[in-house]
HTML snippet that shows the backbone in 3Dmol.js (N, CA, C, O; Angstrom):
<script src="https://3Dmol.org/build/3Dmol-min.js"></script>
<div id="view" style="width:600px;height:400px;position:relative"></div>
<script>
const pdb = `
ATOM      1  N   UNK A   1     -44.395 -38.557  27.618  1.00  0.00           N
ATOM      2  CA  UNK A   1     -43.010 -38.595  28.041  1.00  0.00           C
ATOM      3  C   UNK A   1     -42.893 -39.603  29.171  1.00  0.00           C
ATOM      4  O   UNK A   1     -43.809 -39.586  29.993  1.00  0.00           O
ATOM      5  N   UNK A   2     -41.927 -40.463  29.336  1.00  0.00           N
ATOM      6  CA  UNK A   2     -41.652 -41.513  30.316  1.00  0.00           C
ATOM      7  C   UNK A   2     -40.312 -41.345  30.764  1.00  0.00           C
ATOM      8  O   UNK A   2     -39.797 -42.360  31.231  1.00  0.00           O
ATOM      9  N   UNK A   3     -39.733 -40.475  30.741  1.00  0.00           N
ATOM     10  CA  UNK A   3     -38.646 -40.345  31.427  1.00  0.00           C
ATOM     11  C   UNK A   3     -38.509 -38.787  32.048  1.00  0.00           C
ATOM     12  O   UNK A   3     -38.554 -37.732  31.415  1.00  0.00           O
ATOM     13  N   UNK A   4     -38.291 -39.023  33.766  1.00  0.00           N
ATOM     14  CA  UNK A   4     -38.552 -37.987  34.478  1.00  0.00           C
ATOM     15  C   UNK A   4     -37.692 -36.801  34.321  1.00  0.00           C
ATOM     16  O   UNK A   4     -37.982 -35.687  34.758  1.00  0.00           O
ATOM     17  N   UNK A   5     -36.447 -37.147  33.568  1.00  0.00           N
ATOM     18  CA  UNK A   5     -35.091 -36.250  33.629  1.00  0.00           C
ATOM     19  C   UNK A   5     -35.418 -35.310  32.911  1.00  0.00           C
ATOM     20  O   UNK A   5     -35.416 -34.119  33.223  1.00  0.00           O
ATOM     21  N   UNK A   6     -35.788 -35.888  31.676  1.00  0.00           N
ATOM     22  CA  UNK A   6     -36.368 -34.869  30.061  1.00  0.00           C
ATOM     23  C   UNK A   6     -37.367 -34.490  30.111  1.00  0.00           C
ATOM     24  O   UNK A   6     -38.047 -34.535  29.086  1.00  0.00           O
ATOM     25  N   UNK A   7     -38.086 -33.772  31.703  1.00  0.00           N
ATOM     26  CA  UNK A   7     -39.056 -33.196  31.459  1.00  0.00           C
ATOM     27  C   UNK A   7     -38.533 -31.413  30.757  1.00  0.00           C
ATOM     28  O   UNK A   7     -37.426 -30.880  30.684  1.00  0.00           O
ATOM     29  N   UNK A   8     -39.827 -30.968  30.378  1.00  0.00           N
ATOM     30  CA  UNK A   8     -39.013 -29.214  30.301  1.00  0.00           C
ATOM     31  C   UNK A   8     -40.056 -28.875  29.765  1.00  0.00           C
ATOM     32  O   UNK A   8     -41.090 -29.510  29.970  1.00  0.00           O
ATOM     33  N   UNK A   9     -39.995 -27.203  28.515  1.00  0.00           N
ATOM     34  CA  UNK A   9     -40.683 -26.600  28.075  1.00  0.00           C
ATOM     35  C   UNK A   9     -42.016 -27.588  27.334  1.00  0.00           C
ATOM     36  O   UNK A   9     -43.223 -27.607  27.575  1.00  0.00           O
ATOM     37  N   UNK A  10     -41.083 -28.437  26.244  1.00  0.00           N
ATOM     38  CA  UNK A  10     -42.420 -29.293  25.619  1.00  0.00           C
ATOM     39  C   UNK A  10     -43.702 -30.342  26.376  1.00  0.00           C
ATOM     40  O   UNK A  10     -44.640 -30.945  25.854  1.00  0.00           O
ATOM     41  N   UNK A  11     -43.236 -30.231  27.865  1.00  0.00           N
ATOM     42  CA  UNK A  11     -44.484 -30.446  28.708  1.00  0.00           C
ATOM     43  C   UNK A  11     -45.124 -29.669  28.754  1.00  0.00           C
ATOM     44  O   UNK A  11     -46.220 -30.224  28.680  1.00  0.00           O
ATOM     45  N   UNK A  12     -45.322 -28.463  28.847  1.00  0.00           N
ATOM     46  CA  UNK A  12     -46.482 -27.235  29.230  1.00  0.00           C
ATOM     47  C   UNK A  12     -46.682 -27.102  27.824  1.00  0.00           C
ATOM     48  O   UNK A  12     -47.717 -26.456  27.658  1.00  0.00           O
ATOM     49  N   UNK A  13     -46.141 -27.434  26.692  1.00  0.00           N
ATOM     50  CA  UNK A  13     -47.193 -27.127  25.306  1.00  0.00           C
ATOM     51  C   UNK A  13     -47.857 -28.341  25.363  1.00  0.00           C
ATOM     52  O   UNK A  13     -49.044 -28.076  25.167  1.00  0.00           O
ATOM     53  N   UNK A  14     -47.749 -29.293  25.494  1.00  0.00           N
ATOM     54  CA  UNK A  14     -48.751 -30.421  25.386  1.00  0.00           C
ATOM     55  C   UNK A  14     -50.048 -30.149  26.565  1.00  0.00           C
ATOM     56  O   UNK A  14     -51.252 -30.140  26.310  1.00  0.00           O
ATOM     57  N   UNK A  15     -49.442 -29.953  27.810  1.00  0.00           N
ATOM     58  CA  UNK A  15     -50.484 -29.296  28.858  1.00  0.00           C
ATOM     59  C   UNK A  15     -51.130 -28.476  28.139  1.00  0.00           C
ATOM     60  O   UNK A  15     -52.323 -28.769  28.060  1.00  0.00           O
ATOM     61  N   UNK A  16     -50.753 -27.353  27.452  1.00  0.00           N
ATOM     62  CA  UNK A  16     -51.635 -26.757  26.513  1.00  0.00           C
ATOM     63  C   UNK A  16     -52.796 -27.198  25.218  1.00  0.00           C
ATOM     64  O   UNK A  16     -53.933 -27.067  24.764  1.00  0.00           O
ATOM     65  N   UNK A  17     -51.444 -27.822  25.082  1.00  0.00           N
ATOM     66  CA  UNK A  17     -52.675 -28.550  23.671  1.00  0.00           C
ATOM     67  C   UNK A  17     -53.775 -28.974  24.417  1.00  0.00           C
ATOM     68  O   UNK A  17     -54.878 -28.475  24.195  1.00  0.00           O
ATOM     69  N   UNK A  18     -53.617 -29.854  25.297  1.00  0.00           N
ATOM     70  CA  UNK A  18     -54.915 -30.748  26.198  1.00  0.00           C
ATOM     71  C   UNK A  18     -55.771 -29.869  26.415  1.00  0.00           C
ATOM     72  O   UNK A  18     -56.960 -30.115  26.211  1.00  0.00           O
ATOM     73  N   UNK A  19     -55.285 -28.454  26.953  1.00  0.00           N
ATOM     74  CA  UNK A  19     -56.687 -27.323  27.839  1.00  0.00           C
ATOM     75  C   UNK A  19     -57.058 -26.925  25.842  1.00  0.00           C
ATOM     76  O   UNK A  19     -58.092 -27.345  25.323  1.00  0.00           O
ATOM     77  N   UNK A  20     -56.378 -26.385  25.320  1.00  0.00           N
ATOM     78  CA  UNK A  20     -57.417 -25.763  23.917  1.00  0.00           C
ATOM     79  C   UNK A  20     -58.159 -27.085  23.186  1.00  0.00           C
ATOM     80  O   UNK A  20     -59.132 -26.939  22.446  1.00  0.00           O
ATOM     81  N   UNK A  21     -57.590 -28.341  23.482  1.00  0.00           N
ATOM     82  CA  UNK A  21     -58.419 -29.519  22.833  1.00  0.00           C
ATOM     83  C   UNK A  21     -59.886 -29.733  23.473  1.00  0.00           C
ATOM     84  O   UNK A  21     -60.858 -30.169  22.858  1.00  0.00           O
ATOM     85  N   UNK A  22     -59.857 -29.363  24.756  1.00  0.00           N
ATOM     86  CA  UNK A  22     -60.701 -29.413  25.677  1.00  0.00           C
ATOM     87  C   UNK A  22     -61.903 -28.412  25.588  1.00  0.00           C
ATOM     88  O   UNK A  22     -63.040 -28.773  25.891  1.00  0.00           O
ATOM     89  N   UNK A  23     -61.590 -27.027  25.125  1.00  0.00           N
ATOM     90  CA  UNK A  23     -62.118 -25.687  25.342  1.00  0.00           C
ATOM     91  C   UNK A  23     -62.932 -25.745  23.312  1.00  0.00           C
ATOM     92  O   UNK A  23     -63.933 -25.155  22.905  1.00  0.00           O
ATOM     93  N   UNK A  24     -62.264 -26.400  22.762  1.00  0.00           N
ATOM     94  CA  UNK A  24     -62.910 -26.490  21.464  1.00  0.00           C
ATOM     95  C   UNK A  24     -63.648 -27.481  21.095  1.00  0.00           C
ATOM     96  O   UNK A  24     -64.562 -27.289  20.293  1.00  0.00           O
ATOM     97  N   UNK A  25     -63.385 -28.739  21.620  1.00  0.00           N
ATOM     98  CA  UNK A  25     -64.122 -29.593  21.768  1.00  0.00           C
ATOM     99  C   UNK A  25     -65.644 -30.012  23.174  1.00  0.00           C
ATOM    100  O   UNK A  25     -66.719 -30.601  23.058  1.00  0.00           O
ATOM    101  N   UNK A  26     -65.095 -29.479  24.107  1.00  0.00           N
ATOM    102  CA  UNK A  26     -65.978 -29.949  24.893  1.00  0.00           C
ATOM    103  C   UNK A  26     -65.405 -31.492  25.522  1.00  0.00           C
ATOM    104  O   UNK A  26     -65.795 -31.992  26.578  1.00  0.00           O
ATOM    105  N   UNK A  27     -64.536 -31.998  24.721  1.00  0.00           N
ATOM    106  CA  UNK A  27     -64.156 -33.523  25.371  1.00  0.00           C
ATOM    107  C   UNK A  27     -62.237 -33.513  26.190  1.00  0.00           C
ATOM    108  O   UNK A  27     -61.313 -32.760  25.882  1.00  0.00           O
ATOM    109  N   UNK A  28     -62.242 -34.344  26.967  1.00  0.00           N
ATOM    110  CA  UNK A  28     -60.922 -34.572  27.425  1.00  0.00           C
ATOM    111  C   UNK A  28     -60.299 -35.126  26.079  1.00  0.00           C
ATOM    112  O   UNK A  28     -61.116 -35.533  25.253  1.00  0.00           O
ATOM    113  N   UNK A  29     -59.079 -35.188  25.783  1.00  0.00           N
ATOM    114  CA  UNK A  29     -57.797 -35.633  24.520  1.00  0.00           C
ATOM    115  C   UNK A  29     -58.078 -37.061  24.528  1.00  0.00           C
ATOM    116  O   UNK A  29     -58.203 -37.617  23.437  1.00  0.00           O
ATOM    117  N   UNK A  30     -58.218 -37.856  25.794  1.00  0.00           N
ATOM    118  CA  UNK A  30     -58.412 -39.190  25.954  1.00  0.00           C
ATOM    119  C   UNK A  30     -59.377 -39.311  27.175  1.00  0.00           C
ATOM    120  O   UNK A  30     -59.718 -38.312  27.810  1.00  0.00           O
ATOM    121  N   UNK A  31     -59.932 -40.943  27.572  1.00  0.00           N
ATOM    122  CA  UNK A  31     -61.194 -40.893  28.601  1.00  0.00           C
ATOM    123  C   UNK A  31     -60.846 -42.291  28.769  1.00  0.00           C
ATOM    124  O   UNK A  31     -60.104 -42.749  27.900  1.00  0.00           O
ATOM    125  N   UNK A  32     -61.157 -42.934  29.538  1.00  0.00           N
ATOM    126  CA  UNK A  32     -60.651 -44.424  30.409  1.00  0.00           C
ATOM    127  C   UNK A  32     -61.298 -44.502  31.446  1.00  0.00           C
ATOM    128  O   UNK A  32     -61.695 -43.447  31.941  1.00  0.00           O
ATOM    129  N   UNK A  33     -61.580 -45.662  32.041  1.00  0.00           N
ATOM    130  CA  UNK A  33     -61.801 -46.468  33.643  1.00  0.00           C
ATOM    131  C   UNK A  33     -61.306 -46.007  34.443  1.00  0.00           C
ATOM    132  O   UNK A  33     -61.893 -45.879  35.517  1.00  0.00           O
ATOM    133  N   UNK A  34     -59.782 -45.480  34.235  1.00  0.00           N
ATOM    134  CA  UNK A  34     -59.359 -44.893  35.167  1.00  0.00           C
ATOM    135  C   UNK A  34     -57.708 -44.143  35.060  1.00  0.00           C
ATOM    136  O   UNK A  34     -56.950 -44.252  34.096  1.00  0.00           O
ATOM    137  N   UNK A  35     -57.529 -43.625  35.927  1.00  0.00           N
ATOM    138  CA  UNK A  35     -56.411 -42.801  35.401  1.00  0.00           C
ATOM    139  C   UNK A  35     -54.983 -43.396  34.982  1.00  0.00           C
ATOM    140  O   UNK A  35     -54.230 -42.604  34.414  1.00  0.00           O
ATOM    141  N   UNK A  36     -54.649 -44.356  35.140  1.00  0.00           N
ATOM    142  CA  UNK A  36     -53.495 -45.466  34.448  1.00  0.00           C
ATOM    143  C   UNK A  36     -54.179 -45.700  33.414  1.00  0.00           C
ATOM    144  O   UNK A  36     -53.455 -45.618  32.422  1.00  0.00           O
ATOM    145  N   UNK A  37     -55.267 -45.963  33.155  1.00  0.00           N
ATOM    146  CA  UNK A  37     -55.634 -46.009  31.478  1.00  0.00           C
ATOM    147  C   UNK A  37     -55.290 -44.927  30.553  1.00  0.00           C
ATOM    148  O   UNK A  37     -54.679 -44.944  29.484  1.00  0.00           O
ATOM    149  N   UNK A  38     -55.991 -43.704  31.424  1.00  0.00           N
ATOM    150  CA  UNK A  38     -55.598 -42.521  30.486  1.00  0.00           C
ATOM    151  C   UNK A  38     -54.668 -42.202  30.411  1.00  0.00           C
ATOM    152  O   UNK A  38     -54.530 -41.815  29.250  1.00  0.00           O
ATOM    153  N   UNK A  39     -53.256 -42.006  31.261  1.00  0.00           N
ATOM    154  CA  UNK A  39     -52.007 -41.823  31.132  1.00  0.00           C
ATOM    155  C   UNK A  39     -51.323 -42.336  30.149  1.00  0.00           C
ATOM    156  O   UNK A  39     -50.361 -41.828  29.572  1.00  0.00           O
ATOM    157  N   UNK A  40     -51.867 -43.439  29.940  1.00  0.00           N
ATOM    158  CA  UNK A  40     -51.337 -45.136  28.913  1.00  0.00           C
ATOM    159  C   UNK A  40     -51.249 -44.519  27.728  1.00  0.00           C
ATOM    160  O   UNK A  40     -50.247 -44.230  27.075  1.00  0.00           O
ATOM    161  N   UNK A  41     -52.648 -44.302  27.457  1.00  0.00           N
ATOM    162  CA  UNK A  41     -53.354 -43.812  26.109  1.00  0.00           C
ATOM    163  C   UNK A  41     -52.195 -42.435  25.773  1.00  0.00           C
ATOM    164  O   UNK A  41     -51.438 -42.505  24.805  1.00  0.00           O
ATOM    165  N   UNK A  42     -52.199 -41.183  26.743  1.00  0.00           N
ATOM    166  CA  UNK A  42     -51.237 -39.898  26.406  1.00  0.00           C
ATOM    167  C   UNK A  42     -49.977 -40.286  25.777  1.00  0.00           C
ATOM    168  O   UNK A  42     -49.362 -39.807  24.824  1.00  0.00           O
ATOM    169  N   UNK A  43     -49.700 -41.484  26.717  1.00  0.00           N
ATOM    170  CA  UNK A  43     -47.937 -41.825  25.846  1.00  0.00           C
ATOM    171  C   UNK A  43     -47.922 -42.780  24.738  1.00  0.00           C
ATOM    172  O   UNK A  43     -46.894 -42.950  24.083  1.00  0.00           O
ATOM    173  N   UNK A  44     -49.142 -43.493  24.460  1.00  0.00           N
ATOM    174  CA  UNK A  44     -49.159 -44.353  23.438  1.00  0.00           C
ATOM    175  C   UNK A  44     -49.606 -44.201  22.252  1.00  0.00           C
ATOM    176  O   UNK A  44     -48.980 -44.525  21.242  1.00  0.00           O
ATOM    177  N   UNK A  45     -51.489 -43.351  22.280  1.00  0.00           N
ATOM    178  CA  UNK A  45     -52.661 -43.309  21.374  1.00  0.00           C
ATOM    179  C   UNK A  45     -52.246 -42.049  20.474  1.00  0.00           C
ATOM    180  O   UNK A  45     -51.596 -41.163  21.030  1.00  0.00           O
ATOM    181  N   UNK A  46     -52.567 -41.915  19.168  1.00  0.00           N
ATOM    182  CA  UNK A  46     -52.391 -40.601  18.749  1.00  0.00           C
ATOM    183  C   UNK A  46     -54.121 -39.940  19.001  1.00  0.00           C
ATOM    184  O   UNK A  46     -55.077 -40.664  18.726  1.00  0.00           O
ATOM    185  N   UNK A  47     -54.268 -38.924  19.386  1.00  0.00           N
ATOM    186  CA  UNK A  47     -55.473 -38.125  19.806  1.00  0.00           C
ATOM    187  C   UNK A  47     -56.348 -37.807  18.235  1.00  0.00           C
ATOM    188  O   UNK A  47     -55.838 -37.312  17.230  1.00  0.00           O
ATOM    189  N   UNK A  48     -57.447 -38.152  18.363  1.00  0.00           N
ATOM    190  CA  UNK A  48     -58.697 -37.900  17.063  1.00  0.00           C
ATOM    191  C   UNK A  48     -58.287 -36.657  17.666  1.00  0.00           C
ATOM    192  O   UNK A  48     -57.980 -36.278  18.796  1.00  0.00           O
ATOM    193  N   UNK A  49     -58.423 -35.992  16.137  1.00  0.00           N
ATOM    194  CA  UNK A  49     -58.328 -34.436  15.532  1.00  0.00           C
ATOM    195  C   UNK A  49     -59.347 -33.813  16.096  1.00  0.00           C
ATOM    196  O   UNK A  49     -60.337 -34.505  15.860  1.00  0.00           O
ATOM    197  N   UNK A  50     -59.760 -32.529  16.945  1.00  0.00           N
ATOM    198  CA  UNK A  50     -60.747 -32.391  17.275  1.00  0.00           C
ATOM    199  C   UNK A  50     -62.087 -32.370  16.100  1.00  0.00           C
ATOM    200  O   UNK A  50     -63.125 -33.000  16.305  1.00  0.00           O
ATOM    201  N   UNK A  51     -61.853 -31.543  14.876  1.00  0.00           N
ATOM    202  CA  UNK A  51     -62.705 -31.844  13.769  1.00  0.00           C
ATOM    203  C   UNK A  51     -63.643 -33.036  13.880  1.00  0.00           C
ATOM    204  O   UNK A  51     -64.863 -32.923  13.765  1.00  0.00           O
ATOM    205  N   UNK A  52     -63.256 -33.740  14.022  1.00  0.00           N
ATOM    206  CA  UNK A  52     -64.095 -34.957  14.393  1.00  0.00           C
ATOM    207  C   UNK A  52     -64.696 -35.648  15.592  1.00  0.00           C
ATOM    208  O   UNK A  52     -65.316 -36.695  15.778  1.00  0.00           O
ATOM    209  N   UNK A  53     -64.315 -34.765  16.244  1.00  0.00           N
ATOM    210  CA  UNK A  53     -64.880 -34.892  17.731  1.00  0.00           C
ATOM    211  C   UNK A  53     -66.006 -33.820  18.418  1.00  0.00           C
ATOM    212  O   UNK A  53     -66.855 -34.074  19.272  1.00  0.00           O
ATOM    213  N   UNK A  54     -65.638 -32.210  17.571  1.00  0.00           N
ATOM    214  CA  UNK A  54     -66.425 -31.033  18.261  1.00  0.00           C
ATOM    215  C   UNK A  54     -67.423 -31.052  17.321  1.00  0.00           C
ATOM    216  O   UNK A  54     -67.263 -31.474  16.176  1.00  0.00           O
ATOM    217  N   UNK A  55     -68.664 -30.517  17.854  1.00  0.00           N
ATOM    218  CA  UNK A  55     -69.963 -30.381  17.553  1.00  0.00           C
ATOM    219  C   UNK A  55     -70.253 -28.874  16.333  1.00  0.00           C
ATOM    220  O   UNK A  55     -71.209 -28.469  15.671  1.00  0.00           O
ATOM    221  N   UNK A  56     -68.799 -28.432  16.560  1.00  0.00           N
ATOM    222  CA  UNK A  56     -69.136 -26.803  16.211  1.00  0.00           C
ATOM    223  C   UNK A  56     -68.029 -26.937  14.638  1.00  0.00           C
ATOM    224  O   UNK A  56     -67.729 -28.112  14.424  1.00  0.00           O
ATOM    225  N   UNK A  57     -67.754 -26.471  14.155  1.00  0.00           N
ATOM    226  CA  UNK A  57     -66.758 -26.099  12.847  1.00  0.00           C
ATOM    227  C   UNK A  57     -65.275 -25.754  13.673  1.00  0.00           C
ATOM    228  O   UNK A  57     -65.182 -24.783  14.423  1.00  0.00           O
ATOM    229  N   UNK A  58     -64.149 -26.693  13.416  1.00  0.00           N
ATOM    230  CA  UNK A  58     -63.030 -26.257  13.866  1.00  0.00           C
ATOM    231  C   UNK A  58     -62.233 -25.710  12.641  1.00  0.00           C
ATOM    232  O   UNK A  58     -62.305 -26.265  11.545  1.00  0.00           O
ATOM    233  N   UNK A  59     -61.450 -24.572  12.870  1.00  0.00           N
ATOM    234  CA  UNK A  59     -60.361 -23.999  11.965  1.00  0.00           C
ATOM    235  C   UNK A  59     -59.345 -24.797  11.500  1.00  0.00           C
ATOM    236  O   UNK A  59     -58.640 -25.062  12.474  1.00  0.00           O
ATOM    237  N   UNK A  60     -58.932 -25.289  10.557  1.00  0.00           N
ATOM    238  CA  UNK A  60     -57.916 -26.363  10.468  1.00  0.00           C
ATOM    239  C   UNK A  60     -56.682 -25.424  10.766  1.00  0.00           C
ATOM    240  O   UNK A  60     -55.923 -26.278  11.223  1.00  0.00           O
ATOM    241  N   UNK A  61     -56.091 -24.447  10.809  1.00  0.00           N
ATOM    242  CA  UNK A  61     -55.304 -23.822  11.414  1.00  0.00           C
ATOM    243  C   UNK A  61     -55.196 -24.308  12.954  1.00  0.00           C
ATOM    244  O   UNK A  61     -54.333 -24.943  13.559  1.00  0.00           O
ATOM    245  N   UNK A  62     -56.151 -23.871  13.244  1.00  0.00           N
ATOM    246  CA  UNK A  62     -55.718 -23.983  14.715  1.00  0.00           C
ATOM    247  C   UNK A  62     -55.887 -25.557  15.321  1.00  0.00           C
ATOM    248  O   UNK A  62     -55.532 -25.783  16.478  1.00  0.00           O
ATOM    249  N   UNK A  63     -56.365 -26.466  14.600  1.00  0.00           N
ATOM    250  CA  UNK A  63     -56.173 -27.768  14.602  1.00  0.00           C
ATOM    251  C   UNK A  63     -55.055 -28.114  14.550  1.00  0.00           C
ATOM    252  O   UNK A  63     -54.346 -28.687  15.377  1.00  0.00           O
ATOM    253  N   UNK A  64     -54.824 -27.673  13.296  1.00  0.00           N
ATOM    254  CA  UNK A  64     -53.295 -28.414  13.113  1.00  0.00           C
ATOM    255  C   UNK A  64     -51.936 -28.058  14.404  1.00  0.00           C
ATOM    256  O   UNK A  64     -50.919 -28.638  14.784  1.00  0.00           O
ATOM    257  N   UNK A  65     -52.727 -26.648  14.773  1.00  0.00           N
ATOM    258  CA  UNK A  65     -51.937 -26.136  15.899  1.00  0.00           C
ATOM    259  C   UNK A  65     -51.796 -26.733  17.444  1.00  0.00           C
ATOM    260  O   UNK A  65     -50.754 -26.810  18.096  1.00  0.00           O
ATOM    261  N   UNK A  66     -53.328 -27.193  17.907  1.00  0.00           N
ATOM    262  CA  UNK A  66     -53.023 -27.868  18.902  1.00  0.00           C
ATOM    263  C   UNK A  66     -52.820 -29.941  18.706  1.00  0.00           C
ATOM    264  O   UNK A  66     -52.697 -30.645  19.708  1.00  0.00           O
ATOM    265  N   UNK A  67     -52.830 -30.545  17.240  1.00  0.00           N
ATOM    266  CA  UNK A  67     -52.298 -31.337  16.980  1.00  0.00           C
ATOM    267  C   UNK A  67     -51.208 -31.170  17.203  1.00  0.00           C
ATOM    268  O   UNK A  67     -50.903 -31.868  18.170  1.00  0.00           O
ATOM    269  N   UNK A  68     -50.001 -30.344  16.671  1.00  0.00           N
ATOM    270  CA  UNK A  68     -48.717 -30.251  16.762  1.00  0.00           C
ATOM    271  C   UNK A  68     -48.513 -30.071  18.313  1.00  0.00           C
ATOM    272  O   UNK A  68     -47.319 -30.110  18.607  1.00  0.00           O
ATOM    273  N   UNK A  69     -49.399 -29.876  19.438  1.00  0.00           N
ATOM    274  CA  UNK A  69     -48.789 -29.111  20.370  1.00  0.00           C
ATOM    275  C   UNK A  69     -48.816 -30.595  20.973  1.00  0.00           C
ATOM    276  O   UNK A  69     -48.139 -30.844  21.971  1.00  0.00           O
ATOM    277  N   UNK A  70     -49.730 -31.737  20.262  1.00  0.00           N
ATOM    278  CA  UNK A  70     -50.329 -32.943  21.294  1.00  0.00           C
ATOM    279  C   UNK A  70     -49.301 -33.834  20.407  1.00  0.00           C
ATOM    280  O   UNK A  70     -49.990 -34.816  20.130  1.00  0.00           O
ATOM    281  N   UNK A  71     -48.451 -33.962  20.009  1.00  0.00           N
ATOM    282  CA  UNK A  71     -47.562 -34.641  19.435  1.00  0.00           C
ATOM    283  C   UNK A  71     -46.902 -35.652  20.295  1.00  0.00           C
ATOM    284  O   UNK A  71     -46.860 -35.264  21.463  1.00  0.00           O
ATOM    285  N   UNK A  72     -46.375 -36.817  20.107  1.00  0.00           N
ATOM    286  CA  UNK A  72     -46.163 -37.624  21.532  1.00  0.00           C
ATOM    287  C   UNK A  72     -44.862 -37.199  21.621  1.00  0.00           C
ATOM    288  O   UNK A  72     -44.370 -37.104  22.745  1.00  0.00           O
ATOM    289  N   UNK A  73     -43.719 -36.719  19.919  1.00  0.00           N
ATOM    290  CA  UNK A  73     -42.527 -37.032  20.466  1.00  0.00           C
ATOM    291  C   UNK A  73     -42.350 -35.705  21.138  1.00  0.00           C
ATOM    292  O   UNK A  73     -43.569 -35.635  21.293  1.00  0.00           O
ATOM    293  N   UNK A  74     -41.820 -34.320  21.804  1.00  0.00           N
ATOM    294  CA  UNK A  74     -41.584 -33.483  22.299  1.00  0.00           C
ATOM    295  C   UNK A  74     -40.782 -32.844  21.147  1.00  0.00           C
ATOM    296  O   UNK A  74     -40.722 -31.615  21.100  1.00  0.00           O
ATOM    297  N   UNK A  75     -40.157 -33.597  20.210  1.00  0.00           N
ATOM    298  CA  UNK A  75     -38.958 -32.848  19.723  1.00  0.00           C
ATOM    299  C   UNK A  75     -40.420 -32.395  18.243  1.00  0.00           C
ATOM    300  O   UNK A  75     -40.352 -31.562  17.339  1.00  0.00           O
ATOM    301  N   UNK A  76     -41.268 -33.124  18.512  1.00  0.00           N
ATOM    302  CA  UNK A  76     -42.230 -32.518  17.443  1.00  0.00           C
ATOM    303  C   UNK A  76     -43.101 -31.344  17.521  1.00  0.00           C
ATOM    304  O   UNK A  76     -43.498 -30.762  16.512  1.00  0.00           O
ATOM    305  N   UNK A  77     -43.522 -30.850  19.209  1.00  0.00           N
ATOM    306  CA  UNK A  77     -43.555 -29.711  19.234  1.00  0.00           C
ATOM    307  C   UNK A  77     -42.991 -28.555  19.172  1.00  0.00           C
ATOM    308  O   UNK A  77     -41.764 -28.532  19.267  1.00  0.00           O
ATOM    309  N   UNK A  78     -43.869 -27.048  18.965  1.00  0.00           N
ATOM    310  CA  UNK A  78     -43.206 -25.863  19.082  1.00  0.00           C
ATOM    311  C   UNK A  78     -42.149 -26.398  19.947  1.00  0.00           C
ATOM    312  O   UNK A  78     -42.143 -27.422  20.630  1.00  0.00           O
ATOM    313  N   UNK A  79     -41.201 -25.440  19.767  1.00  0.00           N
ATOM    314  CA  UNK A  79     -39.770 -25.447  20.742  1.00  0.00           C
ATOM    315  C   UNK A  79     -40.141 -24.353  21.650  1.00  0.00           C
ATOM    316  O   UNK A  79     -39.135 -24.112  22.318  1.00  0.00           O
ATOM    317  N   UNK A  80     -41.086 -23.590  21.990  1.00  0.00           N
ATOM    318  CA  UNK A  80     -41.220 -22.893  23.248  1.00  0.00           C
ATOM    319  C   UNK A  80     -42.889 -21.789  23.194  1.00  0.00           C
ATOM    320  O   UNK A  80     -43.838 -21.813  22.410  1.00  0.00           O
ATOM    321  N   UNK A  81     -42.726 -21.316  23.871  1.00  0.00           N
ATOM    322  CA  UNK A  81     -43.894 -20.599  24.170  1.00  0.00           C
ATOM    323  C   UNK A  81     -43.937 -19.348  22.850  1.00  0.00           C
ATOM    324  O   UNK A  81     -45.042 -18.959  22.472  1.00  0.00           O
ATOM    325  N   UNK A  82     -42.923 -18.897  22.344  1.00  0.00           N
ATOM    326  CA  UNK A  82     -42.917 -17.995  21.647  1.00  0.00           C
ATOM    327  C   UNK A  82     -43.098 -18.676  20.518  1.00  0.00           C
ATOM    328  O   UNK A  82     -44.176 -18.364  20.012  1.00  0.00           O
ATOM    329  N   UNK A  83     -42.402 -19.617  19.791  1.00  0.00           N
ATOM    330  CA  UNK A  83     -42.980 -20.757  18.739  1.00  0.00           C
ATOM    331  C   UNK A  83     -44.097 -21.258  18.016  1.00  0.00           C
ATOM    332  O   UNK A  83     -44.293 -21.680  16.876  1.00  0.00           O
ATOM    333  N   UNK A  84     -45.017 -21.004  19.433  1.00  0.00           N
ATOM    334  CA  UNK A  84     -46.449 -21.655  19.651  1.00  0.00           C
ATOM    335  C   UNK A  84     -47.140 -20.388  19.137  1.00  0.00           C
ATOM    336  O   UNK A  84     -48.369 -20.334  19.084  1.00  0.00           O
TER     337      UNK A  84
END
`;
const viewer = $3Dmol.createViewer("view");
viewer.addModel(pdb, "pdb");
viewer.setStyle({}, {cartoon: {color: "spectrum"}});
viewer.zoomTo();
viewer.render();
</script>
């Protein structure tokens, strides 16, 4: 998201997606030189599926779940905590 006005609910599901992408994988969503890189990457890169990143067997359920939550546009995530 790049505009400060339209922040709201679909920030804390993406904050989410990032901590369960993290907790199943073992890796950060994105990794850079430095933190303007990685920010870059959040609003630009689409994120490798964890499947292909974690060491262990991921559920495609719940893949697809924190994919949807890491979605760049907002209007593509759950619409709220109960959604999710």
């Amino acid at each position: 998201m790049t505009d400060p006005s339209a922040i709201g609910p679909a920030v804390d599901l993406y904050a989410i997606g990032c901590v369960g992408y993290y907790l199943v994988t073992g890796q950060r969503v994105f990794s850079g030189k430095t933190a303007m890189d990685i920010c870059l990457q959040h609003v630009t890169r689409a994120p490798t599926p964890p499947s292909q990143v974690a060491a262990v067997h991921i559920d495609k359920t719940l893949e697809a779940i924190l994919m949807r939550c890491l979605e760049k546009s907002p209007g593509a995530r759950p619409a709220s905590a109960a959604e999710l």
